[in-house]
C-alpha positions in Angstrom: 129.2 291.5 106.0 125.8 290.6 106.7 124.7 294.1 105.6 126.2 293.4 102.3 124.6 290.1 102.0 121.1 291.2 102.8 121.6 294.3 99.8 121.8 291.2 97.7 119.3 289.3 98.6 116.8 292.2 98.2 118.3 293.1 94.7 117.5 289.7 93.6 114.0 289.9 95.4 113.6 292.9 93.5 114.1 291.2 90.0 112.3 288.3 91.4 109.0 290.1 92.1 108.9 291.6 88.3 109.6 288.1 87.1 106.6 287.1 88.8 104.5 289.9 87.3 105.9 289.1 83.8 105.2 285.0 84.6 101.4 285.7 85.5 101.0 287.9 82.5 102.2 285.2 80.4 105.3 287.0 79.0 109.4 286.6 79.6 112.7 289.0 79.5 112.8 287.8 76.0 109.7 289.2 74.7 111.3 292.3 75.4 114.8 292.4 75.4 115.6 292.5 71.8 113.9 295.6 71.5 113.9 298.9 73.2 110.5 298.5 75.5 109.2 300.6 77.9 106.3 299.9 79.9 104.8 299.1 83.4 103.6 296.1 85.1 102.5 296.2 88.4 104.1 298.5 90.3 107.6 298.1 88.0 108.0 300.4 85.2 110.3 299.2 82.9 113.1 300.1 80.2 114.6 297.1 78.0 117.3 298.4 76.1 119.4 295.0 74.4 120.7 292.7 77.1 120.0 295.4 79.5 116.9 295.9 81.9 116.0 298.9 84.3 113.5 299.1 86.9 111.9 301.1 88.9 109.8 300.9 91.8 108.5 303.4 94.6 111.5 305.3 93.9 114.2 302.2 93.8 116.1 302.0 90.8 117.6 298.5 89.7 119.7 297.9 86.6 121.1 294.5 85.4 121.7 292.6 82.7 119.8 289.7 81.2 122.0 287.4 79.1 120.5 283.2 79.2 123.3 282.3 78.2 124.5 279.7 81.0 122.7 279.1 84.0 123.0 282.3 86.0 121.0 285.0 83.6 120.5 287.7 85.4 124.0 289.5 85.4 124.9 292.9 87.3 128.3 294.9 87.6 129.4 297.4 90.4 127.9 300.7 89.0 124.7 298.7 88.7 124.5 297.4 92.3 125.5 300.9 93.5 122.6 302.7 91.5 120.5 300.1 93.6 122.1 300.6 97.0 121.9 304.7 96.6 118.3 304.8 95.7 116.8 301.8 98.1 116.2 303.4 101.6 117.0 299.5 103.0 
């Protein structure tokens, strides 16, 4: 269990440290997720495509969702999780 529980906690690290990135460059997931947006910041490149985000960093590749509308935005489903898990050497 403890496995599992430290995959998640460096999925949302992951996420975190591009929110950061987009924070000091004075930008937000909603400057781009109404559009299709590729693009790189730091060492993240990006894809937008609606609600959805991908990421990819030395090789890791992490999908979610991004959907404000409650308290808990960032939002993620089995397939995308797994797509993490596979390509993170963790």
């Amino acid at each position: 269990m403890k496995t599992v529980i430290r995959i998640v906690v460096d999925y949302f690290e992951f996420i975190d440290g591009f929110e950061k990135l987009l924070k000091n460059a004075g930008t937000s997931h909603d400057d781009f997720r109404r559009q299709k947006d590729v693009g790189i910041i730091g060492a993240y490149q990006y894809f937008y495509h609606g609600g959805g985000c991908k990421l990819e960093n030395d090789s890791v590749v992490c999908e979610f969702d991004y959907l404000p509308e409650n308290g808990y935005p960032i939002k993620f489903s089995i397939w995308k999780f797994g797509e993490y898990t596979k390509t993170n050497p963790k």
